[in-house]
C-alpha beads as a LAMMPS data file, in Angstrom:
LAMMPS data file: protein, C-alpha beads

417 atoms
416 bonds

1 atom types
1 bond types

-500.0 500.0 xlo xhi
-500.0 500.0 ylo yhi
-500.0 500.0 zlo zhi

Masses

1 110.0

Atoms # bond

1 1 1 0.724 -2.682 -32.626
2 1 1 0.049 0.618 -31.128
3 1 1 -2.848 0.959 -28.594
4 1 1 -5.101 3.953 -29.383
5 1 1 -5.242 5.081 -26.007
6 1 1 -1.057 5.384 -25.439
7 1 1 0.452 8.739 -25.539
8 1 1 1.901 9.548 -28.643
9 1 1 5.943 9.123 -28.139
10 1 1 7.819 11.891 -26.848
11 1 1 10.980 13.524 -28.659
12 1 1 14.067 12.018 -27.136
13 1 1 13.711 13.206 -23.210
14 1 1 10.216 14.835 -23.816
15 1 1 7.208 15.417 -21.845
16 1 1 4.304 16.564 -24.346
17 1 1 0.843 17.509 -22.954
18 1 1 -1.597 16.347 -24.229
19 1 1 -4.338 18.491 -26.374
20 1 1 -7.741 18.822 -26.864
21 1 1 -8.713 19.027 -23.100
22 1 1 -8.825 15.599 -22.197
23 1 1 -8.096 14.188 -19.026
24 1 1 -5.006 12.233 -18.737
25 1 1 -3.005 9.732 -16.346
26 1 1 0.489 8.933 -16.271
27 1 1 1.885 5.488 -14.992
28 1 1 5.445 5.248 -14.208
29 1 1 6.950 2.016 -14.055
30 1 1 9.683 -0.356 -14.263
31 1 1 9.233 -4.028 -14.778
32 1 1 10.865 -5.251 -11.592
33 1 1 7.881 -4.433 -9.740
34 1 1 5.087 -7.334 -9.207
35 1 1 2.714 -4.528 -8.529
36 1 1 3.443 -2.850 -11.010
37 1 1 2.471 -5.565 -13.417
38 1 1 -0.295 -6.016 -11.864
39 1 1 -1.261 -2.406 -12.287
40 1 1 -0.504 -2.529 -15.861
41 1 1 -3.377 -5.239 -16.462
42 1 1 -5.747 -2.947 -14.860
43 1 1 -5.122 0.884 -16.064
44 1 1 -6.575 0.318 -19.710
45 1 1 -10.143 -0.602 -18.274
46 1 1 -9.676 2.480 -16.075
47 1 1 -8.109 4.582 -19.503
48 1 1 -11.258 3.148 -21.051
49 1 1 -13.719 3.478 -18.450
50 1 1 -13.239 7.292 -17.532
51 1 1 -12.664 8.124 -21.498
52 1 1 -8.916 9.325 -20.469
53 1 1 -6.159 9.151 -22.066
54 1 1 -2.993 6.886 -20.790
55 1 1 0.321 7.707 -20.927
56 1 1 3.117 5.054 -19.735
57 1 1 6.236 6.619 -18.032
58 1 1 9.604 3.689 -18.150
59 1 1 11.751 4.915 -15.248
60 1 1 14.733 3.077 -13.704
61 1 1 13.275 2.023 -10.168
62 1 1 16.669 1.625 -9.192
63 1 1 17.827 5.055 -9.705
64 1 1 14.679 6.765 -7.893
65 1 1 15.803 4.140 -4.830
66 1 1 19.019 5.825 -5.050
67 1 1 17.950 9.080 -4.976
68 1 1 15.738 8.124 -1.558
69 1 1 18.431 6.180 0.003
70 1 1 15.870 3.057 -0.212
71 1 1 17.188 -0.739 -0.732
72 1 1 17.932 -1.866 -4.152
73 1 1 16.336 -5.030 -2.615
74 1 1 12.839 -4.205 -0.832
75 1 1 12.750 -7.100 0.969
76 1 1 16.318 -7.186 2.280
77 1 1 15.676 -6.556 6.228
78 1 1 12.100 -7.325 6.777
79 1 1 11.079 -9.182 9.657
80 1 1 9.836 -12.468 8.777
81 1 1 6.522 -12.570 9.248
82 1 1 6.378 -8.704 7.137
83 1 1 7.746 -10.852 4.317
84 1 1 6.030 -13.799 4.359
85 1 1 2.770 -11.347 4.292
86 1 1 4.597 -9.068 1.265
87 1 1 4.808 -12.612 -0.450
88 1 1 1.088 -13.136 0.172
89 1 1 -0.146 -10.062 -0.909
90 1 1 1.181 -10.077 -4.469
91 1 1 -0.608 -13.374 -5.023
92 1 1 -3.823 -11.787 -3.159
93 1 1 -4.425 -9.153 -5.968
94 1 1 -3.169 -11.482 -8.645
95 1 1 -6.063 -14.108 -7.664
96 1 1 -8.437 -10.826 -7.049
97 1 1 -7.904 -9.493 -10.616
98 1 1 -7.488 -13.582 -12.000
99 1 1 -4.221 -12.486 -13.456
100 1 1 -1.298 -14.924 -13.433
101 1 1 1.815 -13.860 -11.446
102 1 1 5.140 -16.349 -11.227
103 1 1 8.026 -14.799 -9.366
104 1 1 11.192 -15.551 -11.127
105 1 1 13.779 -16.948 -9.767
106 1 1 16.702 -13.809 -8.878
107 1 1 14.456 -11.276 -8.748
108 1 1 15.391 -8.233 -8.764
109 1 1 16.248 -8.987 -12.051
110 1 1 17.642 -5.901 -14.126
111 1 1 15.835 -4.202 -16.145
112 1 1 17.767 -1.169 -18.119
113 1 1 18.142 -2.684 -21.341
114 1 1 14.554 -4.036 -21.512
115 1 1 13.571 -0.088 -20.281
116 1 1 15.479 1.207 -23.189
117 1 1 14.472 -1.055 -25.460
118 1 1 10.944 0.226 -24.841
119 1 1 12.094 3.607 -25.493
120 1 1 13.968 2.634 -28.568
121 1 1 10.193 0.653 -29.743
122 1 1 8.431 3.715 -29.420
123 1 1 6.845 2.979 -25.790
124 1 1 4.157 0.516 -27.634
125 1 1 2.037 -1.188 -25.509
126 1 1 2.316 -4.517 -27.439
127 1 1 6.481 -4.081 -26.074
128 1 1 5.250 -3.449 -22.188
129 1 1 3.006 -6.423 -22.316
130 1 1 5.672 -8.751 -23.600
131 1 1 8.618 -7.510 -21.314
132 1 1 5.735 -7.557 -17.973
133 1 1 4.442 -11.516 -19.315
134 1 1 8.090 -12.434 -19.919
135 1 1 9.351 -11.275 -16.367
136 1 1 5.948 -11.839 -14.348
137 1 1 4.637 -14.837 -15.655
138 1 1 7.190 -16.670 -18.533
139 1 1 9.917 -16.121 -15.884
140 1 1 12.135 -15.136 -19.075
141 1 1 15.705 -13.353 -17.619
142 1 1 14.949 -9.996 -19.549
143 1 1 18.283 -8.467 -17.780
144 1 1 19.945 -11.088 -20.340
145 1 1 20.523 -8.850 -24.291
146 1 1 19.241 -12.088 -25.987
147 1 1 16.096 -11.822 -24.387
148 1 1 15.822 -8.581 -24.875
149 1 1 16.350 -8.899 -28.879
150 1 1 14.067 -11.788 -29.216
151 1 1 11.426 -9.911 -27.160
152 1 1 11.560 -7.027 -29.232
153 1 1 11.540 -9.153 -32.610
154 1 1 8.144 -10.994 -31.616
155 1 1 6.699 -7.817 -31.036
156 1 1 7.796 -6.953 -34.292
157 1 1 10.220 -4.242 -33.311
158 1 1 13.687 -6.303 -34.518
159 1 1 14.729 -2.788 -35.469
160 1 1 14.681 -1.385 -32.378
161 1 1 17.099 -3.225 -30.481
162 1 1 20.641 -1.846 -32.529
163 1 1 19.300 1.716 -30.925
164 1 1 19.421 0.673 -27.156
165 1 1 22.722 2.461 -26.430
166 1 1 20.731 5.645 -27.708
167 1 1 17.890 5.879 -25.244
168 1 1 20.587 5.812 -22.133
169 1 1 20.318 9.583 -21.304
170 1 1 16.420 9.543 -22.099
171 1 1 15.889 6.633 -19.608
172 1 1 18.080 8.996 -17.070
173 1 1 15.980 12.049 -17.840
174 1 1 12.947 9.953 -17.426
175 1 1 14.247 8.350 -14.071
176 1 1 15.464 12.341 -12.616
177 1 1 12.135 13.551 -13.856
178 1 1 10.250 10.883 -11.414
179 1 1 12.657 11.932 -8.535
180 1 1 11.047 15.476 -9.042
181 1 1 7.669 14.706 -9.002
182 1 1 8.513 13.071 -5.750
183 1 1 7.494 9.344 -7.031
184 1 1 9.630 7.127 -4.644
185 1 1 8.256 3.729 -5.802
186 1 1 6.411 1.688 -8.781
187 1 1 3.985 1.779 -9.874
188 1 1 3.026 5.480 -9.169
189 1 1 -0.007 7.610 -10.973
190 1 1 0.057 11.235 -11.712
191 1 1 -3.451 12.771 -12.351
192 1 1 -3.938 16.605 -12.130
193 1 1 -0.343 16.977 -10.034
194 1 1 -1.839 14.622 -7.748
195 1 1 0.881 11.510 -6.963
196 1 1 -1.027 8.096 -6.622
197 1 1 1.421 5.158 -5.227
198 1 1 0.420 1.333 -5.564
199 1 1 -1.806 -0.822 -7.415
200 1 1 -3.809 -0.743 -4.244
201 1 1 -4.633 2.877 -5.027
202 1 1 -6.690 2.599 -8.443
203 1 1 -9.565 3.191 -6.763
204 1 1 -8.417 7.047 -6.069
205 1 1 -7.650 6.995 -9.823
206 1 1 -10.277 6.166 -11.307
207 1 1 -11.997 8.384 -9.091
208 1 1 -9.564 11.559 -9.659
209 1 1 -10.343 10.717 -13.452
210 1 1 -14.557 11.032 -12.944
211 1 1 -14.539 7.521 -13.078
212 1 1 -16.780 5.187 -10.153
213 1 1 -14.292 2.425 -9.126
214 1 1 -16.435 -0.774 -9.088
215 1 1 -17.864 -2.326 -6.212
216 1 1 -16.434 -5.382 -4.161
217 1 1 -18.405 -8.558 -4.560
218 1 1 -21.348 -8.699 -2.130
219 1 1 -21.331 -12.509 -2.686
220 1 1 -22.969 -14.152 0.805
221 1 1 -20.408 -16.199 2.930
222 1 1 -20.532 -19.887 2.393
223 1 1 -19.913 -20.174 6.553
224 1 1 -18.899 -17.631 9.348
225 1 1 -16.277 -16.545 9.539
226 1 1 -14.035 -15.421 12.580
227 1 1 -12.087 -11.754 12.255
228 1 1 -9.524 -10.471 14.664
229 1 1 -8.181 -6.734 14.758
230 1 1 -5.177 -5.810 16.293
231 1 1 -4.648 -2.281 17.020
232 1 1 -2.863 0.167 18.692
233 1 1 -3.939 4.264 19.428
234 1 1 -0.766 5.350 17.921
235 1 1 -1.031 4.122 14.407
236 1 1 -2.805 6.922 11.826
237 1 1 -3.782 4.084 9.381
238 1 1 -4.811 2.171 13.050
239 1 1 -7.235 4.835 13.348
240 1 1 -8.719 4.556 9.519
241 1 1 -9.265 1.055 9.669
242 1 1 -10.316 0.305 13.078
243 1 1 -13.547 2.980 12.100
244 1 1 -14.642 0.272 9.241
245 1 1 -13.580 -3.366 11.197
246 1 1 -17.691 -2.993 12.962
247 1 1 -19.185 -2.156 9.718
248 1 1 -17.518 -5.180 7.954
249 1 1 -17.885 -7.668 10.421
250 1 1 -21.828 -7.071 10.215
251 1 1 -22.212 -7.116 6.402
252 1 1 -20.214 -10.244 5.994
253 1 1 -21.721 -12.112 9.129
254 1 1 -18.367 -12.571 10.821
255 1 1 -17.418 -12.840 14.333
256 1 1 -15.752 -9.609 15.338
257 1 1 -12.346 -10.004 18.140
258 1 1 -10.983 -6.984 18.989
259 1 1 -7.323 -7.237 19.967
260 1 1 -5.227 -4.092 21.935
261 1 1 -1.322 -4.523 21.321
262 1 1 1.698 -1.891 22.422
263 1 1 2.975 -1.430 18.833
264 1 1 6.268 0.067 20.432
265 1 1 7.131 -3.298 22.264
266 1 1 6.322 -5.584 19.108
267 1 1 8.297 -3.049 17.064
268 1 1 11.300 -3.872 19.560
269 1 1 10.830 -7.994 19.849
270 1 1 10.492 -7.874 15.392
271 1 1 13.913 -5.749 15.395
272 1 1 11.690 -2.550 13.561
273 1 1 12.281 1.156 13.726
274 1 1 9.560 2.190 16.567
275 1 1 8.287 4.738 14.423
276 1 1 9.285 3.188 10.491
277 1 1 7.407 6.668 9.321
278 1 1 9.939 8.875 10.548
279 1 1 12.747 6.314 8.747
280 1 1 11.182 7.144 5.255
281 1 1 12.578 9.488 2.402
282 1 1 10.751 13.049 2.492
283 1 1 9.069 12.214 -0.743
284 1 1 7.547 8.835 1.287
285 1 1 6.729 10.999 4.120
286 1 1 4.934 13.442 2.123
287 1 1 2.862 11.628 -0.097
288 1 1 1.960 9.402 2.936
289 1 1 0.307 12.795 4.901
290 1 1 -1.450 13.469 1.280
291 1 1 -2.703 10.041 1.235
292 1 1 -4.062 9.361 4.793
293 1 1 -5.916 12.697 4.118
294 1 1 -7.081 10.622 0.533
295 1 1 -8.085 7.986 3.186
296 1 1 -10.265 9.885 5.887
297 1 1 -12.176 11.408 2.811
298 1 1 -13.143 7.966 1.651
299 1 1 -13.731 6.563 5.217
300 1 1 -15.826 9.665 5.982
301 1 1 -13.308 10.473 9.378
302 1 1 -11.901 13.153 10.800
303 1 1 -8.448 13.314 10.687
304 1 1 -5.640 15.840 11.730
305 1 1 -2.033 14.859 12.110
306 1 1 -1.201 15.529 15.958
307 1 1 1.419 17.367 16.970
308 1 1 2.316 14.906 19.195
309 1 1 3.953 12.254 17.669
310 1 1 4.594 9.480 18.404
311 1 1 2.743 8.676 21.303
312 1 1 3.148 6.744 23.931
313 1 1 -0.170 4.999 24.675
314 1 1 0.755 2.323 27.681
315 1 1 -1.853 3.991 29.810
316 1 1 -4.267 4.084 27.108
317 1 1 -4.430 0.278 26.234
318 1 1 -4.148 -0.601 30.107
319 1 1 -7.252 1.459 30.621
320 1 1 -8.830 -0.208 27.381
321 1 1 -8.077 -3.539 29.281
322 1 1 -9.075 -2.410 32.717
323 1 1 -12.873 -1.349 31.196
324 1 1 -15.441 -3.689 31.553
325 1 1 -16.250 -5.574 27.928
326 1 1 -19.253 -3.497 27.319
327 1 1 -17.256 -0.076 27.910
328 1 1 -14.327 -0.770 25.963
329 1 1 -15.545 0.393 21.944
330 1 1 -17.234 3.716 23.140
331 1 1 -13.640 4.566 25.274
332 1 1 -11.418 3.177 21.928
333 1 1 -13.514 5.329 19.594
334 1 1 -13.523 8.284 21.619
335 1 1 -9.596 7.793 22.025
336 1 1 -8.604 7.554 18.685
337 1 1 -10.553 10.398 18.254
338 1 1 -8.965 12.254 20.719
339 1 1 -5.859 11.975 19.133
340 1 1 -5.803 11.980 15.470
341 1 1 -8.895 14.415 14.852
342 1 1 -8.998 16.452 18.285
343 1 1 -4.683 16.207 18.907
344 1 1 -5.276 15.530 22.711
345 1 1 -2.258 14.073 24.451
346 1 1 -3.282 10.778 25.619
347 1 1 -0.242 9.909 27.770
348 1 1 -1.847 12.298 29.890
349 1 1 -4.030 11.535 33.036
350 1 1 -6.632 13.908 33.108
351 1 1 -7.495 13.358 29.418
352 1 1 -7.816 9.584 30.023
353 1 1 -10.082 10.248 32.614
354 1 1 -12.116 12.453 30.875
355 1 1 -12.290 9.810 28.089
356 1 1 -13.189 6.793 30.328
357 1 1 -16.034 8.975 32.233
358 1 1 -17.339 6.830 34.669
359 1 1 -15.408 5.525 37.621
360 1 1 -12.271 7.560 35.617
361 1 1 -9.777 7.760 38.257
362 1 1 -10.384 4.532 39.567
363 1 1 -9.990 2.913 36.348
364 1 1 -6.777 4.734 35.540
365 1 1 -5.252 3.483 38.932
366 1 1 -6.089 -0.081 37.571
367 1 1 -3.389 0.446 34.873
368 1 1 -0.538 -0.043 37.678
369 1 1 -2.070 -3.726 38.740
370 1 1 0.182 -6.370 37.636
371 1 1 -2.792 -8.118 36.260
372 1 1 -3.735 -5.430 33.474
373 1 1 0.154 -4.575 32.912
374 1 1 0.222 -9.063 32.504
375 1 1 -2.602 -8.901 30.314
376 1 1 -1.142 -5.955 27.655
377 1 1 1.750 -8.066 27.789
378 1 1 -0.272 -11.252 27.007
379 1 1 -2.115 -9.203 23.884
380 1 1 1.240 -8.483 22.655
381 1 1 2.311 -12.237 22.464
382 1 1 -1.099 -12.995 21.392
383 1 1 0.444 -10.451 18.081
384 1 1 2.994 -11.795 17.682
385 1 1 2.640 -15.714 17.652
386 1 1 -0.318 -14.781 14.773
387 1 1 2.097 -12.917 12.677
388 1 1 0.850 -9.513 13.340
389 1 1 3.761 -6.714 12.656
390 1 1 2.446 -3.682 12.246
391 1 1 -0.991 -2.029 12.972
392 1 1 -3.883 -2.020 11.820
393 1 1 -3.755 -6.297 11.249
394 1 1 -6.646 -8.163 10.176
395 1 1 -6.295 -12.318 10.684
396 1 1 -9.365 -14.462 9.124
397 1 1 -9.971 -17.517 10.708
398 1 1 -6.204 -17.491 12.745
399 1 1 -4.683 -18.002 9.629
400 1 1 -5.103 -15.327 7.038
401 1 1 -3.250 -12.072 7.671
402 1 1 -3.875 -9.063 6.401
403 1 1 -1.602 -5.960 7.033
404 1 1 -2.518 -2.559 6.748
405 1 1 -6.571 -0.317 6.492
406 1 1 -5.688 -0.357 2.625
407 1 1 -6.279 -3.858 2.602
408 1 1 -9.631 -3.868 3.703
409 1 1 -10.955 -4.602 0.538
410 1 1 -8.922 -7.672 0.415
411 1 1 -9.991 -8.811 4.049
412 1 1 -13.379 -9.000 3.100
413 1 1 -12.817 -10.810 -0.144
414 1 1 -11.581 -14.037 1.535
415 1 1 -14.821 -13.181 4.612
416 1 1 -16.911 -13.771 1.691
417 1 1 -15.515 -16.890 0.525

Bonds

1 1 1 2
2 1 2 3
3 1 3 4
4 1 4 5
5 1 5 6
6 1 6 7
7 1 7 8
8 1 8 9
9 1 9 10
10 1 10 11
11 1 11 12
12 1 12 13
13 1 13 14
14 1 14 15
15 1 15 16
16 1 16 17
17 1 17 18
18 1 18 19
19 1 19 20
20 1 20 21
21 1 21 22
22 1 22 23
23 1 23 24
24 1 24 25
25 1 25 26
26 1 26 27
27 1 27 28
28 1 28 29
29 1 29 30
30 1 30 31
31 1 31 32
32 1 32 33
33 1 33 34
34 1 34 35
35 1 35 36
36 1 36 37
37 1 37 38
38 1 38 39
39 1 39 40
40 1 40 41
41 1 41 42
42 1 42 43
43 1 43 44
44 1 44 45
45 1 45 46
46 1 46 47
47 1 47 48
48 1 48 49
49 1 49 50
50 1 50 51
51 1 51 52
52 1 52 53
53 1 53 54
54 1 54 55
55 1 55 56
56 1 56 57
57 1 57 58
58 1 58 59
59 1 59 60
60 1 60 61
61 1 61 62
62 1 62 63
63 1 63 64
64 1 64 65
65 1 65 66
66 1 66 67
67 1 67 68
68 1 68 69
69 1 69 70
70 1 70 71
71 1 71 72
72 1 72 73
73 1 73 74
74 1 74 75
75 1 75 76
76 1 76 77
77 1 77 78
78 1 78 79
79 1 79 80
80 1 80 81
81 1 81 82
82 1 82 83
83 1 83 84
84 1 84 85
85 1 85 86
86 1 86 87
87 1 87 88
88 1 88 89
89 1 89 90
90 1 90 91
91 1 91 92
92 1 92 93
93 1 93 94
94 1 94 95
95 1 95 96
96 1 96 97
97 1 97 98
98 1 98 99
99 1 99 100
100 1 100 101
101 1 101 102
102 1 102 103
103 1 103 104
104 1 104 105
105 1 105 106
106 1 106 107
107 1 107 108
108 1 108 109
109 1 109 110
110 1 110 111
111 1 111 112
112 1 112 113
113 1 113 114
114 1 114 115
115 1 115 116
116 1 116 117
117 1 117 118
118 1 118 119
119 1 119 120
120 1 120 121
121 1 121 122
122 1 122 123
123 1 123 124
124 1 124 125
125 1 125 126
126 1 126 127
127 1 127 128
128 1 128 129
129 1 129 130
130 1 130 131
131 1 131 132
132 1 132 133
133 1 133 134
134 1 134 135
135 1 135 136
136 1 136 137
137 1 137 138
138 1 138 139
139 1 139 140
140 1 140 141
141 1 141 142
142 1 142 143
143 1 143 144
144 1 144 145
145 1 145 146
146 1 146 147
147 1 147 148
148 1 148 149
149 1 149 150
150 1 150 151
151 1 151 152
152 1 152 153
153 1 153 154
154 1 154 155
155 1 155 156
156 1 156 157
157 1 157 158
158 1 158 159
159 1 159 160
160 1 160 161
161 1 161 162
162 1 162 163
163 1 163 164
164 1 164 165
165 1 165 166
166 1 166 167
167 1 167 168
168 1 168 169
169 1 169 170
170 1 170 171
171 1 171 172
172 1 172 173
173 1 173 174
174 1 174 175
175 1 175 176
176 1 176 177
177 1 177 178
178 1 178 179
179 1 179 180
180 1 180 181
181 1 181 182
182 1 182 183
183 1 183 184
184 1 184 185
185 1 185 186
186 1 186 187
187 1 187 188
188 1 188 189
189 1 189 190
190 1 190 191
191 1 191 192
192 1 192 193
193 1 193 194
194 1 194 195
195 1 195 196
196 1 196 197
197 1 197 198
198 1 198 199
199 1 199 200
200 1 200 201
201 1 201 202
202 1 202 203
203 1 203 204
204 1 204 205
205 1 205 206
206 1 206 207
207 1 207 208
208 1 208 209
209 1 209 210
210 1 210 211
211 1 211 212
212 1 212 213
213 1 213 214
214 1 214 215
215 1 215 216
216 1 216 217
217 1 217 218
218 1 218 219
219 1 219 220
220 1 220 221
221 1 221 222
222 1 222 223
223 1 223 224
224 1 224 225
225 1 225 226
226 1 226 227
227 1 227 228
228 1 228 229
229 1 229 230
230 1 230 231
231 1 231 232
232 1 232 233
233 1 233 234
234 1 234 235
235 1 235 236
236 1 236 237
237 1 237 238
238 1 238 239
239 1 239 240
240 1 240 241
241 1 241 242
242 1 242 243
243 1 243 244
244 1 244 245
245 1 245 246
246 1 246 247
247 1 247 248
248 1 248 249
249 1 249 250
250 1 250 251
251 1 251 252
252 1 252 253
253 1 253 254
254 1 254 255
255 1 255 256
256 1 256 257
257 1 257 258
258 1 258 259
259 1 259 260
260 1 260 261
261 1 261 262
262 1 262 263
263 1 263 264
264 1 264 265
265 1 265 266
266 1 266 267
267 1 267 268
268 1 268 269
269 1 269 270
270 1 270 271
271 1 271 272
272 1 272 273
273 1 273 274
274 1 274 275
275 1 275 276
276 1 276 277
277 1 277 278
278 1 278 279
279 1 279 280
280 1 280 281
281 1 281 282
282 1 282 283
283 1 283 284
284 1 284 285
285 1 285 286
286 1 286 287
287 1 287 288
288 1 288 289
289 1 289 290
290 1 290 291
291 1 291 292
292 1 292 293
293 1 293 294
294 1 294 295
295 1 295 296
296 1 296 297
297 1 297 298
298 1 298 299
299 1 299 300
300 1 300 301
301 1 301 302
302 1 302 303
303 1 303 304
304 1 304 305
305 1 305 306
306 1 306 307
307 1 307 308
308 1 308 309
309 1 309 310
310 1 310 311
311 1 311 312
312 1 312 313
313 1 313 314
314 1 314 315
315 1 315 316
316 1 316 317
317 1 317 318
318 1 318 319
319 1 319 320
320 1 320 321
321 1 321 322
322 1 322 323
323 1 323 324
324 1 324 325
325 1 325 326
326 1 326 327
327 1 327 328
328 1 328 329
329 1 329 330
330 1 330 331
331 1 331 332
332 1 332 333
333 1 333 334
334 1 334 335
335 1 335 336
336 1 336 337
337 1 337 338
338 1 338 339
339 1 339 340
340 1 340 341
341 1 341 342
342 1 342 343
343 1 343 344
344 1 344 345
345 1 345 346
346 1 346 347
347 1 347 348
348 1 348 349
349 1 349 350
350 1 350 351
351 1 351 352
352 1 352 353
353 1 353 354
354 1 354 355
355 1 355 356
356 1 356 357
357 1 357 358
358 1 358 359
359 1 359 360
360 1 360 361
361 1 361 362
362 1 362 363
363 1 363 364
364 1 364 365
365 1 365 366
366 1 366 367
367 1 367 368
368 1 368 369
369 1 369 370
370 1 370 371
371 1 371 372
372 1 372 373
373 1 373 374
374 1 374 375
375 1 375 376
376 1 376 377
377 1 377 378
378 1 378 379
379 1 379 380
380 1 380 381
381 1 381 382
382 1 382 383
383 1 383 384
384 1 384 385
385 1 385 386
386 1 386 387
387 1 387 388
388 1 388 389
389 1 389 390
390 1 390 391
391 1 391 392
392 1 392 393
393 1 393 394
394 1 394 395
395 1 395 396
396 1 396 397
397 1 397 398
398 1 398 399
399 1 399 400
400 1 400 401
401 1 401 402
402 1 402 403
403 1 403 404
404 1 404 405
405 1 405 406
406 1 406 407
407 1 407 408
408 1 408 409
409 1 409 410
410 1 410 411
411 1 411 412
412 1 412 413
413 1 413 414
414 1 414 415
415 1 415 416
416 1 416 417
């Protein structure tokens, strides 16, 4: 059964347009992504929501890894406590959206037949369904050709499965077609030119579509709650979130601990590139500038990529430790404002004094006391024994951790519980 608001098919290899001026969203996917099955039980509210018409794009995920030189395996190589959190995260959104979500056992599983046997069913919605519940949640093996056929047949597409061989180049056309757009991932969104990467960004979406996203719940915490931010100057998305961490602490009634950490020197103990940015594919890079920009616009910040970077902030955090309790948010804001809206070098002495104000000098010649180098040092154990591996990190209650400003939403989900 065809949903009414899927794309008409495509010739072998096509791309149509649609007609009749209406506004349109493509999702590219490939069901060995958890997110993007998760995303695919959210875009027809959005399709429906905004009046917009959807159009699913199969692609081989593991060709468009190729093509950026990115693990067939995403998880192959992350630290620990990265994965464990990775792990956690899928099951966050599942339980946010009360969608079920069962990781099969030798996943990556592969996927090319069940991709061409879309194709070969005429890209039906009833087909992506059944191939995302039998991978995501039946833990069916749909790399296996039985599977496959018997998938297709209770969809009522039997017919489609002798034709599999004959969607091979059209699955490759697809798949090179997503490596020019620059789509480096699943599940990725393509409204008005504009690339839209993750699940997590449906929000944007909905919005680039004239759509209003809805609003978190404002359901009142049963008790209070404790949150701790660890942060670091030289992190852009550091910057994003640490603006909102205040804001959400106040409307959710928790208790607020703001944490310094040298990202550099947990970087080093975890094993992890010191800047992982500059270790991503040009198509990662770019969409990543495009999307912090996405980011500032939604926080309301100012944001301009420095021309420094990165930066080495050692003297920054010691000052941030040698302050006095009560001087230490107006002398964080006014740094990370210094740096990724103003591109001041804040290695440098005479902008740190400038920044502290008061007592300036003799604040900076605290950073070379063993006590305030002991303490940074402290902060950065303090990361690490909670799991913290990148910046910004949110932990609820010492236990919960939350990785990344983009997961803000999430963070204040389990504040309110």
């Amino acid at each position: 059964m065809s949903n009414t608001i899927e794309f008409p098919p495509s010739s072998r290899g096509g791309f149509p347009a649609s007609s009749g001026g209406a506004r349109t969203f493509e999702f590219w996917f490939d069901y060995s992504c958890p997110y993007a099955y998760l995303a695919s039980t959210q875009v027809r509210g959005i399709a429906h929501r905004t009046n917009s018409v959807l159009i699913y794009r199969p692609m081989l995920l593991g060709g468009v890894f190729q093509a950026n030189n990115t693990p067939q395996n995403l998880s192959e190589g992350l630290a620990p406590a990265k994965k464990r959190h990775n792990e956690l995260d899928m099951r966050r959104w599942a339980e946010r959206w009360n969608v079920p979500l069962n990781k099969p056992a030798g996943h990556p599983l592969r996927t090319v037949d069940a991709l061409r046997a879309t194709l070969a069913a005429g890209i039906e919605t009833s087909v992506i369904d059944a191939f995302f519940r039998a991978y995501w949640v039946e833990g069916r093996d749909i790399g296996n050709l039985e599977t496959v056929r018997a998938i297709l047949a209770e969809t009522g597409h039997a017919e489609a499965f002798p034709r599999l061989d004959a969607h091979r180049d059209e699955l490759r056309v697809r798949t090179d077609r997503a490596i020019e757009l620059g789509i480096f991932g699943a599940p990725t969104f393509l409204v008005n030119n504009e690339l839209f990467w993750g699940q997590d960004r449906l929000r944007f979406v909905e919005r680039a579509l004239g759509g209003r996203p809805r609003p978190a719940s404002m359901r009142a915490p049963s008790r209070k709650h404790t949150l701790d931010a660890y942060f670091d100057f030289s992190s852009p998305f550091s910057y994003l979130g640490m603006s909102q961490v205040e804001g959400l602490a106040l409307r959710t009634g928790s208790r607020l601990n703001v944490r310094p950490m040298l990202l550099g020197a947990l970087f080093k103990t975890l094993g992890t590139a010191d800047a992982p940015m500059m270790t991503w594919s040009q198509a990662k890079q770019r969409y990543y500038f495009q999307d912090l920009e996405r980011w500032a616009r939604h926080w309301v910040q100012p944001f301009r990529w420095p021309s420094r970077f990165p930066m080495n902030t050692v003297k920054a955090l010691r000052c941030y430790l040698a302050l006095p309790e009560e001087r230490r948010k107006a002398f964080r804001e006014a740094t990370y404002r210094a740096y990724w809206s103003e591109d001041r070098d804040i290695s440098n002495d005479q902008e740190l004094i400038q920044l502290i104000g008061e007592g300036g000098p003799a604040i900076l010649a605290r950073t070379q006391d063993q006590d305030i180098k002991d303490a940074l040092f402290a902060a950065n154990r303090t990361a690490f024994d909670a799991g913290v591996f990148g910046a910004p990190t949110f932990v609820v209650d010492n236990e919960h951790v939350f990785w990344g400003q983009d997961r803000l939403g999430l963070v204040e989900d389990k504040l309110r519980e």
